[in-house]
SEDOFI-403383 format. One record per residue (C-alpha): residue number from 1; x, y negated, z negated. Coordinates in steps of 0.2 Angstrom, whole numbers, plus 5000, padded with zeros to 4 digits. Layout:
REM SEDOFI-403383
ATOM  num  east  north    up
ATOM  NUM     X      Y     Z
...
REM end
This chain:
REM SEDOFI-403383
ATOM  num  east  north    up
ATOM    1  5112   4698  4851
ATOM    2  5112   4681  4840
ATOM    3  5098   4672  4840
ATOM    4  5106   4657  4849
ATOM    5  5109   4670  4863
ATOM    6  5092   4673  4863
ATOM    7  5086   4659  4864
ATOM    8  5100   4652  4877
ATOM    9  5092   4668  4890
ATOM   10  5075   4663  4887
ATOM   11  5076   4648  4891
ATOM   12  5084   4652  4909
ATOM   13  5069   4662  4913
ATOM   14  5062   4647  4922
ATOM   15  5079   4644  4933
ATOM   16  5082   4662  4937
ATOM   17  5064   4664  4942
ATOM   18  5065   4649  4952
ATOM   19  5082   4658  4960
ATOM   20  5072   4673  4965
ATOM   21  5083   4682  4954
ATOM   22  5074   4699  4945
ATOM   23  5066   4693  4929
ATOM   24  5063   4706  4912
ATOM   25  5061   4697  4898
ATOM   26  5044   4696  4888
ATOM   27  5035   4683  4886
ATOM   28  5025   4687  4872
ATOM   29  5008   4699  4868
ATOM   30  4991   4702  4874
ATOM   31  4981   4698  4859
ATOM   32  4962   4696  4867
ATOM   33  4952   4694  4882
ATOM   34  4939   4699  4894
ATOM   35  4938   4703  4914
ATOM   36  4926   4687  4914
ATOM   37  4936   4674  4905
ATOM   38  4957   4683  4905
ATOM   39  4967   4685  4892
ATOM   40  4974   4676  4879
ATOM   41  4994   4678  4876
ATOM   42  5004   4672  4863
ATOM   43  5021   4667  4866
ATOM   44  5035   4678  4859
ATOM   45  5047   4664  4844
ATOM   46  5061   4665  4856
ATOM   47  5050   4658  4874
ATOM   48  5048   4641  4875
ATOM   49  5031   4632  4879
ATOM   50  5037   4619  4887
ATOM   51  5045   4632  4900
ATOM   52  5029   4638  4905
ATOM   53  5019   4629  4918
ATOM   54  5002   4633  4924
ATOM   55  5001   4641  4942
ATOM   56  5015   4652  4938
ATOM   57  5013   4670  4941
ATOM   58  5015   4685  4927
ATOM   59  5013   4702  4924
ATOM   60  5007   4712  4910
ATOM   61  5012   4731  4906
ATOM   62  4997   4740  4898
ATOM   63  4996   4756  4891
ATOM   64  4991   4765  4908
ATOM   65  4992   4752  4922
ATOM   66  5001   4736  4927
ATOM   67  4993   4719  4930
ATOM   68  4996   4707  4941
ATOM   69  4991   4688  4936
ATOM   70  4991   4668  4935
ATOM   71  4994   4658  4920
ATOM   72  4980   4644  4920
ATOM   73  4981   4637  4906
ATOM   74  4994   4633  4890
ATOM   75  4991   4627  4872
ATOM   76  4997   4628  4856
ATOM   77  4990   4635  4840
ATOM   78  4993   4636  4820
ATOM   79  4987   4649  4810
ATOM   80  4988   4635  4794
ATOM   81  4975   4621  4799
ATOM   82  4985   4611  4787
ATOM   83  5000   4613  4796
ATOM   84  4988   4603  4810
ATOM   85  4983   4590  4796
ATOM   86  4997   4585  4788
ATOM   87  5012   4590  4799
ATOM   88  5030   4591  4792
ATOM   89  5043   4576  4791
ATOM   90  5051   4579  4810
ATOM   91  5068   4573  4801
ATOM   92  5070   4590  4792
ATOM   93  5075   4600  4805
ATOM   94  5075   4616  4797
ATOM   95  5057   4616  4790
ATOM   96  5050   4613  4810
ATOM   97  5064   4629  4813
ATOM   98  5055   4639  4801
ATOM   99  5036   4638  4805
ATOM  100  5039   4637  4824
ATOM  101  5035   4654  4830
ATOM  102  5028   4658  4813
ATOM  103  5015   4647  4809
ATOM  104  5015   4635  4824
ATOM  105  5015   4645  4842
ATOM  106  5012   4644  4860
ATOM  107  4997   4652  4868
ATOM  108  4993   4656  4889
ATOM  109  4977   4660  4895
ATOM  110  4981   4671  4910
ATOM  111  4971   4676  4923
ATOM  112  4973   4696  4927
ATOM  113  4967   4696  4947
ATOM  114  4976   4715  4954
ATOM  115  4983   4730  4944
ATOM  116  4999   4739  4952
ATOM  117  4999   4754  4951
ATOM  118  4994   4768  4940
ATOM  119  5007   4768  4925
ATOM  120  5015   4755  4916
ATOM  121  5032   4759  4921
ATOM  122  5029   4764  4938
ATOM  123  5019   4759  4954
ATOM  124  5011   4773  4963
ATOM  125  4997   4762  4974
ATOM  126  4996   4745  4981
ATOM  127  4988   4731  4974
ATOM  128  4968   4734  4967
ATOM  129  4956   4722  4962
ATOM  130  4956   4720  4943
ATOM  131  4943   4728  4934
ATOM  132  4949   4730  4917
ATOM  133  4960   4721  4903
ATOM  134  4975   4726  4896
ATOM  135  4975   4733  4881
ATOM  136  4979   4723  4864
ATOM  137  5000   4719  4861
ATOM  138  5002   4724  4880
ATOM  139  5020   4716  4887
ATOM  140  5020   4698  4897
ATOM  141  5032   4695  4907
ATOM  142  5037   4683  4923
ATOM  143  5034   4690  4937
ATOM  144  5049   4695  4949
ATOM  145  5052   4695  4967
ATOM  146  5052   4713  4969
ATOM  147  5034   4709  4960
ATOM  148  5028   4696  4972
ATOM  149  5035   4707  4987
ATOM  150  5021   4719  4982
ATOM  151  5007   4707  4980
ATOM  152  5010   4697  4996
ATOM  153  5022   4708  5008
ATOM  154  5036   4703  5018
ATOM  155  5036   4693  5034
ATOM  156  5036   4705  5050
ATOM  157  5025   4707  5064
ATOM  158  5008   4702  5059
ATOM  159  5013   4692  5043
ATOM  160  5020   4673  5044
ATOM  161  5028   4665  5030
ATOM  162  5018   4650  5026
ATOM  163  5027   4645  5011
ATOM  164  5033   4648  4992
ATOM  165  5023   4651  4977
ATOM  166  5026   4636  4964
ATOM  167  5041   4636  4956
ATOM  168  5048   4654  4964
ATOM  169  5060   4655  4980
ATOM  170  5049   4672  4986
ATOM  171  5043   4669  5002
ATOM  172  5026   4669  5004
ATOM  173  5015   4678  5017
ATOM  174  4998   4678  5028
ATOM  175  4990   4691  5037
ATOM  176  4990   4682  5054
ATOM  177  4978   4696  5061
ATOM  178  4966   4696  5047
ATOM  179  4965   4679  5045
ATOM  180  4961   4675  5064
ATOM  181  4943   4686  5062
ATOM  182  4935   4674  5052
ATOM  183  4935   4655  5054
ATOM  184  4945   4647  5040
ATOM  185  4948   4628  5034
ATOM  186  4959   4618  5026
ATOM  187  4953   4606  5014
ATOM  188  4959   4589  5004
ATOM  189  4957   4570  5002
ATOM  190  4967   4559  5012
ATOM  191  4988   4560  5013
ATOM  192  4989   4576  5004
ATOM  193  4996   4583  5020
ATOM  194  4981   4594  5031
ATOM  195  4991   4590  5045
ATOM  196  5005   4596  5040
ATOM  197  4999   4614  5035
ATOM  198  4989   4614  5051
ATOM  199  5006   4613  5062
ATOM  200  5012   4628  5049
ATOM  201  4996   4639  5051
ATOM  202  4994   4636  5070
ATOM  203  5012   4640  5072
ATOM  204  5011   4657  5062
ATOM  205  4996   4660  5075
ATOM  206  5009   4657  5090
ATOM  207  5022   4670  5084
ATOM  208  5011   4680  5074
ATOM  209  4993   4685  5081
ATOM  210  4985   4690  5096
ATOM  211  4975   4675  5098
ATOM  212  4976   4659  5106
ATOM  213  4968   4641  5102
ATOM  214  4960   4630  5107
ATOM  215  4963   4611  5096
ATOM  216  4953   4596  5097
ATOM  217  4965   4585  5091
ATOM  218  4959   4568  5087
ATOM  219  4975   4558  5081
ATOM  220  4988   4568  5092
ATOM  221  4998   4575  5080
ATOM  222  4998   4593  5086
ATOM  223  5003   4592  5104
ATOM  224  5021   4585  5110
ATOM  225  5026   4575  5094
ATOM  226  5018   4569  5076
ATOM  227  5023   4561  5063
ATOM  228  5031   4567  5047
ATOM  229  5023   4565  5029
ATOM  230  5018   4545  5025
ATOM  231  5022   4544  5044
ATOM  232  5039   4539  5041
ATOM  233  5047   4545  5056
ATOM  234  5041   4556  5072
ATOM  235  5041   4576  5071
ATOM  236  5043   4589  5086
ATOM  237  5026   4597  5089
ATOM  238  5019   4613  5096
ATOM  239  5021   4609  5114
ATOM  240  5042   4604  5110
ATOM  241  5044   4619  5102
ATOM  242  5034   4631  5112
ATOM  243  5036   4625  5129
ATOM  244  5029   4642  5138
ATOM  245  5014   4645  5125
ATOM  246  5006   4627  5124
ATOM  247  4998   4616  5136
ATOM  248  4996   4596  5134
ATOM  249  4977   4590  5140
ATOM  250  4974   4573  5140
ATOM  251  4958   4560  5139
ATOM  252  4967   4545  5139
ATOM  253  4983   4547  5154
ATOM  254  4990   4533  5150
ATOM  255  4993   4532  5133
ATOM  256  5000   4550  5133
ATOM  257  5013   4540  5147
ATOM  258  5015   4526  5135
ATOM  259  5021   4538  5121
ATOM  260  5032   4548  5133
ATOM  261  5021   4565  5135
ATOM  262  5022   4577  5147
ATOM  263  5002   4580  5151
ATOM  264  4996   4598  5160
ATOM  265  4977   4589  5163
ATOM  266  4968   4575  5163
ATOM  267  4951   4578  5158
ATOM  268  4936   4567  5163
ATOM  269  4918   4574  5161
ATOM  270  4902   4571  5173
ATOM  271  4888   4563  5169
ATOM  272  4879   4579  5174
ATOM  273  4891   4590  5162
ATOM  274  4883   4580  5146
ATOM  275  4866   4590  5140
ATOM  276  4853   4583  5128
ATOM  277  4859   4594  5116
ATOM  278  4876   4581  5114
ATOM  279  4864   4568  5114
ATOM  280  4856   4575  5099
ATOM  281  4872   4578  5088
ATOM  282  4876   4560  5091
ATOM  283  4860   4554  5085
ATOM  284  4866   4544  5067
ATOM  285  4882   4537  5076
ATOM  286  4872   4530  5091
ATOM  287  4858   4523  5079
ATOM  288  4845   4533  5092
ATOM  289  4828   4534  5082
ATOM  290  4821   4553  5082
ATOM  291  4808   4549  5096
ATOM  292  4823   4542  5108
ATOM  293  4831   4560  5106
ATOM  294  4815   4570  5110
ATOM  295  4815   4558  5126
ATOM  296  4830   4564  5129
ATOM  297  4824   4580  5133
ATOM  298  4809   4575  5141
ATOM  299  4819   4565  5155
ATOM  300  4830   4581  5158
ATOM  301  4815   4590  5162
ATOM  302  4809   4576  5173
ATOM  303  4824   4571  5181
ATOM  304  4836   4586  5183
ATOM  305  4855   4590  5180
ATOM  306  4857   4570  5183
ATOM  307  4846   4565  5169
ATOM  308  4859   4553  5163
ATOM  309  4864   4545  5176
ATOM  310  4848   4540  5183
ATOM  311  4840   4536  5166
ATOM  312  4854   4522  5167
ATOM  313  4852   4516  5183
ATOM  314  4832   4513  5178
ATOM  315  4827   4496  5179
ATOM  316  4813   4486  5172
ATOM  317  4801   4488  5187
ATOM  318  4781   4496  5188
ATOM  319  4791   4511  5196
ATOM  320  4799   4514  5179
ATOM  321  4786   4511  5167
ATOM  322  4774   4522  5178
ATOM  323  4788   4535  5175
ATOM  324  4789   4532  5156
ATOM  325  4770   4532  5155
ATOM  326  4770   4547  5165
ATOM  327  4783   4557  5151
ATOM  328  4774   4549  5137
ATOM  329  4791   4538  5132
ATOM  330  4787   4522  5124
ATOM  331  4796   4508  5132
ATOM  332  4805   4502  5116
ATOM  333  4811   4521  5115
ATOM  334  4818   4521  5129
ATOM  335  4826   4504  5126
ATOM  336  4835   4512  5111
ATOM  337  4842   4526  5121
ATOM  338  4847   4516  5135
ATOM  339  4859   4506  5123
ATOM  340  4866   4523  5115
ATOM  341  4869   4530  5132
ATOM  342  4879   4512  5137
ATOM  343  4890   4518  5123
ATOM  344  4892   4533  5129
ATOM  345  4896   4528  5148
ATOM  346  4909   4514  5142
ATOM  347  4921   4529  5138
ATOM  348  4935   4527  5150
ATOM  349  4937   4548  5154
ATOM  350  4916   4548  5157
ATOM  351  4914   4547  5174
ATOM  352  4897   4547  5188
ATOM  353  4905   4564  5194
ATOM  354  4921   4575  5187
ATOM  355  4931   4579  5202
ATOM  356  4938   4594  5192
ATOM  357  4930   4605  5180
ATOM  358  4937   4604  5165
ATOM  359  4932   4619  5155
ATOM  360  4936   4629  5171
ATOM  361  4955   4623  5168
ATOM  362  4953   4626  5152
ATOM  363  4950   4645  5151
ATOM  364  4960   4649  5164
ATOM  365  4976   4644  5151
ATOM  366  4968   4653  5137
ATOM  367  4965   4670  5148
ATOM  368  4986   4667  5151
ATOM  369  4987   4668  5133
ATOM  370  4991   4649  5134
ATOM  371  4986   4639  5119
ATOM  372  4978   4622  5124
ATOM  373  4980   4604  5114
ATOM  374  4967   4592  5119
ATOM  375  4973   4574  5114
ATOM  376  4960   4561  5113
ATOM  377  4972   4547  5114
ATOM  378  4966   4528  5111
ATOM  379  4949   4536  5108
ATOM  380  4949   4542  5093
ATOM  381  4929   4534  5088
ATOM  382  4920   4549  5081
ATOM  383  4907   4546  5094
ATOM  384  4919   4552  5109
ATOM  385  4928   4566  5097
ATOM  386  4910   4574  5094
ATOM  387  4903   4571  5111
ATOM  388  4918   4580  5117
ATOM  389  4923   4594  5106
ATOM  390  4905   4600  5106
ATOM  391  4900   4598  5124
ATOM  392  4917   4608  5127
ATOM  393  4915   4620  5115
ATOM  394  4898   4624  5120
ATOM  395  4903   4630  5137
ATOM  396  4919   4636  5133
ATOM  397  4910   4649  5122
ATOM  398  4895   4652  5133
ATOM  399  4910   4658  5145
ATOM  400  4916   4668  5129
ATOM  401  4900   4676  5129
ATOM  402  4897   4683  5146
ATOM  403  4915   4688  5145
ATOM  404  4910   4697  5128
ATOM  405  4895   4705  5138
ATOM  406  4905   4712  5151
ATOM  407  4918   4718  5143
ATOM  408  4903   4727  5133
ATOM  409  4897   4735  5148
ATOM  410  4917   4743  5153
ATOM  411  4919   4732  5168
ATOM  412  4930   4719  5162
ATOM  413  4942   4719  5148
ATOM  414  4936   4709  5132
ATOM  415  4944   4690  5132
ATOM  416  4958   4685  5121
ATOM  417  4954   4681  5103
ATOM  418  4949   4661  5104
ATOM  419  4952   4649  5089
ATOM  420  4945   4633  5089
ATOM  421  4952   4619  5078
ATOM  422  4941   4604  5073
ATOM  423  4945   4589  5063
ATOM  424  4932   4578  5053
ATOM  425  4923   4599  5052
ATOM  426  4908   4590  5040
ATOM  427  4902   4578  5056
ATOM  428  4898   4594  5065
ATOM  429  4894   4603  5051
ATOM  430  4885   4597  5037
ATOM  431  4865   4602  5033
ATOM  432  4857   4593  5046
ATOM  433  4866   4596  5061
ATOM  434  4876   4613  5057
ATOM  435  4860   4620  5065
ATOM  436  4863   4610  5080
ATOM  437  4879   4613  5084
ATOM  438  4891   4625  5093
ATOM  439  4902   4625  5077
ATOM  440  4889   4629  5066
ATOM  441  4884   4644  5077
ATOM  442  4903   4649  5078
ATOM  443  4905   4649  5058
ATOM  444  4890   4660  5055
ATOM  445  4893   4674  5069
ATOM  446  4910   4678  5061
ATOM  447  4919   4680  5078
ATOM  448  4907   4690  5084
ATOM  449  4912   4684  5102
ATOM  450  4929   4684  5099
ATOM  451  4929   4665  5094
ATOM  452  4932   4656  5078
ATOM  453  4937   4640  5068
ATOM  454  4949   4633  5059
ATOM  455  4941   4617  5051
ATOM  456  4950   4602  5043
ATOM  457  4942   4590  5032
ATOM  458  4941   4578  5017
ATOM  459  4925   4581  5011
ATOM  460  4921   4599  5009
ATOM  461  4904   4595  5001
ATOM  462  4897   4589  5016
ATOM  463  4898   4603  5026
ATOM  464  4882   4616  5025
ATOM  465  4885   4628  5011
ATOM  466  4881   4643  5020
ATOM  467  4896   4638  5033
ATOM  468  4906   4636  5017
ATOM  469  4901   4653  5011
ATOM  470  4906   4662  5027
ATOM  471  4923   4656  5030
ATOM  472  4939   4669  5026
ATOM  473  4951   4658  5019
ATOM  474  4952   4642  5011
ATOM  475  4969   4631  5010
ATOM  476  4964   4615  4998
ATOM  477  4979   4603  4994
ATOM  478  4974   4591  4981
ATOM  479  4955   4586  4978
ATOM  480  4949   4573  4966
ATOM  481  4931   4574  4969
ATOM  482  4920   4588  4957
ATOM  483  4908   4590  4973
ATOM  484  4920   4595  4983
ATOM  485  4929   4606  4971
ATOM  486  4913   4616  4968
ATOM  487  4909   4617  4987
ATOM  488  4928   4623  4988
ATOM  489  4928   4635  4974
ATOM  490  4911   4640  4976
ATOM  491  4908   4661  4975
ATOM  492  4927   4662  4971
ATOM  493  4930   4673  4955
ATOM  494  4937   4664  4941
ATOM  495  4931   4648  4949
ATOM  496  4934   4639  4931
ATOM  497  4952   4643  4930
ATOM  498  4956   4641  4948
ATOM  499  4948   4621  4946
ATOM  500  4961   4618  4932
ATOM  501  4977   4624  4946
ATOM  502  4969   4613  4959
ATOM  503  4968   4601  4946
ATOM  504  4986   4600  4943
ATOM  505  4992   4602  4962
ATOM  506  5004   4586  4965
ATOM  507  4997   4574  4977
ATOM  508  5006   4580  4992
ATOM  509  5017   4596  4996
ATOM  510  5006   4608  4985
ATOM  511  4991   4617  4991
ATOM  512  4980   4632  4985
ATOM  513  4976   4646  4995
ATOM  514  4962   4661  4993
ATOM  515  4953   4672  5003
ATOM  516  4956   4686  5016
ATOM  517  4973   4683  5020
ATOM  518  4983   4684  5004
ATOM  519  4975   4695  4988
ATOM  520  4975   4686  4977
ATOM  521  4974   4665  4975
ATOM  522  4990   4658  4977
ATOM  523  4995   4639  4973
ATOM  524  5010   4635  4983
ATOM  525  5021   4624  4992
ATOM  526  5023   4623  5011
ATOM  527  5038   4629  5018
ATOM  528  5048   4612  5027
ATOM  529  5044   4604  5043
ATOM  530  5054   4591  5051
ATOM  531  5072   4595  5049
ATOM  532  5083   4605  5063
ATOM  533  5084   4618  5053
ATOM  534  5064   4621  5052
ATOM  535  5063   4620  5070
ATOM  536  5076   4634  5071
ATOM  537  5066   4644  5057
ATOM  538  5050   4641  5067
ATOM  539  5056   4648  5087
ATOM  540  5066   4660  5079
ATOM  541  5062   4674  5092
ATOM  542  5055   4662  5105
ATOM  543  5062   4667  5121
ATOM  544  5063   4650  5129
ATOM  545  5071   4645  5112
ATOM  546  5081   4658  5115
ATOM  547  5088   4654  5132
ATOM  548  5089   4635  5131
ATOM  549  5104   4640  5117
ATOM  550  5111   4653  5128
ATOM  551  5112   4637  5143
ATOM  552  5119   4626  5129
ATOM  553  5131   4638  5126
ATOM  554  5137   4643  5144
ATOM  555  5137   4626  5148
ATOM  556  5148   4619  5133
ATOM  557  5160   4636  5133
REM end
């Protein structure tokens, strides 16, 4: 084969991979390295460096054992510092033909995560955490699709294709069951499209897992219709597309009538379902001092499960100061709660007394297996979305928990694997108030009740480390902030060279995934949502899907 030939194959490496199409060619040679740091390869005379891009997945043949890795970094070397000093004229086109590949060259630095299999020209076991390096000279080469089938599996039962690896056609794959036992979150700043890959991961929980959900959604976007990426246009939602799975609640009736939404419940909450412990979360956004919150308590002691309403309905009379005198409440302490708790009663769906209970209705669609959308409407002020999720969640898991106890004893079956989906996660869960919180409680018993989260937020350094540190898998689109890099990355190996992939994600469409689903960390771009064709993808399978075409057809035919 002439050099031009060559050369010409080479260089459509990049567009086969991207084809999916098997891909043998070397890259170039191991030439050093550690476990610690990866290896260092440099590129073979006929590979072009501007062909490689960073992200991209490779593998290297050693003497005894394949590897599995990412490139996570390029750069180019001479091995004449003069040629660096005093470059030759770009006009003579033969002299730059000469020294590249010879004195000038293009350099990776990979990052070797699994080994596949026991020989280098064979696979006999899965995938195994790396624990070596390949030995010098050892063969690079771009990994294939047969390669990435390996790594990540195929879509079946329990695994739900999420999206593509960067630059590669190969579908890639979560372990829905695995990924529902812990809580996970999705991370990154404003518009890089959280929403977006929530819709995609709830949906692989609908078709792929045993559990059900429960989603505290805060801008209506997951129910009966969102909006596309830059809001450009309106999207189908969950409820459109799985009719028979997902049910619609509502705070706010009538703007879910106003945008054309089929609601199952409207919820409104009791004065007597609120406890002082949703008081207490909402302390910074109600501007209650520390001593009005410990009043709190006090007057639920005094004054029963009505606390709140009567605390309202307090005038300023002897009776009542006898009363704060009594609990040892000062009267400019209780002044100050007075005016939080007038926040709190101007909430439209807060009412004297709930003629339904709404957590009641609540789980009796997630023991049918019903996954529940909890839209909050024109409320969307941060101090309705915590009062609510939390005082919800509360209860909702209380009910897990006695179920779970039972269940323990033989005399009931366990309940269905619950998991909760929060936005703004860092407002429930940052250091102060993790404690404090249901959430926080959730995240650190890693399902031990069957429940779990699946957190969305923007500024992953807010929220308690340890919380951090205990969640399965992590999906970050693009960060710009070193904080909440490092809380993202934190405990991850190779934490240095996954910063420089994140770094170069694209501000939207691109996101980077690690822990207990996938095996290895996987930047990648999220499969389409929006289109006919997408919904068709997405209910493939659906029965009611299913049947509405069947009608269509009879119909038409």
């Amino acid at each position: 084969m002439t050099e031009g030939k060559k050369r010409d194959q080479t260089l459509g490496l990049v567009a086969n991979n991207e084809k999916g199409l098997q891909v043998d060619q070397a890259l170039g040679l191991v030439v050093s390295g550690s476990v610690e740091k990866g290896t260092e390869v440099r590129l073979d005379s006929q590979a072009s460096v501007e062909d490689m891009v960073v992200g991209r997945y490779v593998t290297i043949a050693g003497k005894k054992r394949r590897f599995f890795g990412m490139i996570t970094d390029i750069s180019l070397g001479v091995t004449d510092p003069e040629i660096a000093v005093s470059p030759p004229d770009t006009a003579d086109t033969f002299t730059a033909a000469v020294l590249e590949g010879t004195a000038t060259y293009g350099a990776l630095h990979v990052l070797p995560m699994l080994t596949l299999g026991g020989e280098a020209t064979a696979i006999t076991e899965g995938p195994q955490p790396v624990k070596t390096v390949p030995s010098h000279f050892s063969r690079v080469n771009l990994a294939s699709e047969s390669d990435m089938e390996l790594v990540f599996g195929k879509e079946d039962e329990s695994r739900f294709y999420i999206g593509n690896p960067l630059d590669m056609e190969t579908h890639l794959c979560l372990d829905l069951e695995t990924l529902v036992k812990r809580s996970n979150g999705i991370f990154g700043k404003s518009g890089t499209g959280k929403t977006f890959l929530t819709r995609i991961l709830l949906i692989g929980m609908l078709q792929k897992s045993r559990a059900v959900n429960l989603i505290f959604d805060m801008h209506n976007e997951y129910g009966w219709m969102g909006t596309s990426e830059g809001g450009q246009r309106q999207v189908k939602a969950l409820k459109q597309l799985f009719p028979e799975s997902v049910a619609v609640f509502t705070l706010d009736e009538e703007n879910s009538r106003r945008r054309g939404v089929s609601t199952d419940f409207v919820v409104k909450i009791g004065f007597e379902e609120i406890d002082p412990e949703d008081i207490s979360l909402l302390r910074q956004t109600l501007n209650l001092t520390e001593a009005a919150v410990e009043a709190v308590y006090q007057l639920r002691r005094k004054l029963g499960r009505d606390w709140m309403q009567k605390a309202i309905d307090l005038n300023d009379s002897d009776e009542t100061r006898a009363l704060l005198a009594e609990m040892s409440i000062h009267e400019s302490t209780f002044q100050n709660l007075k005016r939080g708790l007038a926040t709190i009663r101007r909430l439209p769906f807060i009412v004297s007394r709930s003629p339904v209970d709404a957590v009641k209705q609540i789980m009796e669609y997630l023991d049918r297996g019903m996954n529940v959308v909890l839209e909050f409407g024109r409320f969307r002020d941060i101090a309705a979305y915590m009062l609510v999720a939390n005082m919800l969640a509360r209860r909702i898991y209380n009910r897990y928990q006695e179920k779970m106890e039972a269940s323990m004893g033989g005399t009931v079956a366990p309940p269905t694997p619950l998991v909760i989906t929060i936005e703004e996660a860092h407002k429930f869960l940052n250091t102060e108030i993790a404690s404090q919180t249901i959430f926080g409680t959730i995240a650190r018993e890693m399902r031990k009740y069957n429940v779990t989260l699946l957190v969305i937020d923007q500024r992953p350094s807010a929220i308690d480390e340890e919380i951090m540190s205990q969640m399965g898998t992590k999906i970050t689109c693009l960060l710009d902030n070193e904080r909440d890099i490092d809380a993202v990355l934190a405990g991850v190996s190779g934490k240095n060279e996954l910063k420089t992939v994140l770094a170069r994600l694209a501000p939207k469409q691109q996101a980077l995934i690690f822990g207990h689903a996938v095996p290895m960390p996987v930047p990648f771009r999220p499969r389409d949502w929006g289109t006919a064709e997408s919904y068709k993808e997405f209910t493939r399978g659906n029965n009611y899907a299913q049947k509405a075409e069947k009608d269509i057809k009879d119909l038409f035919d």
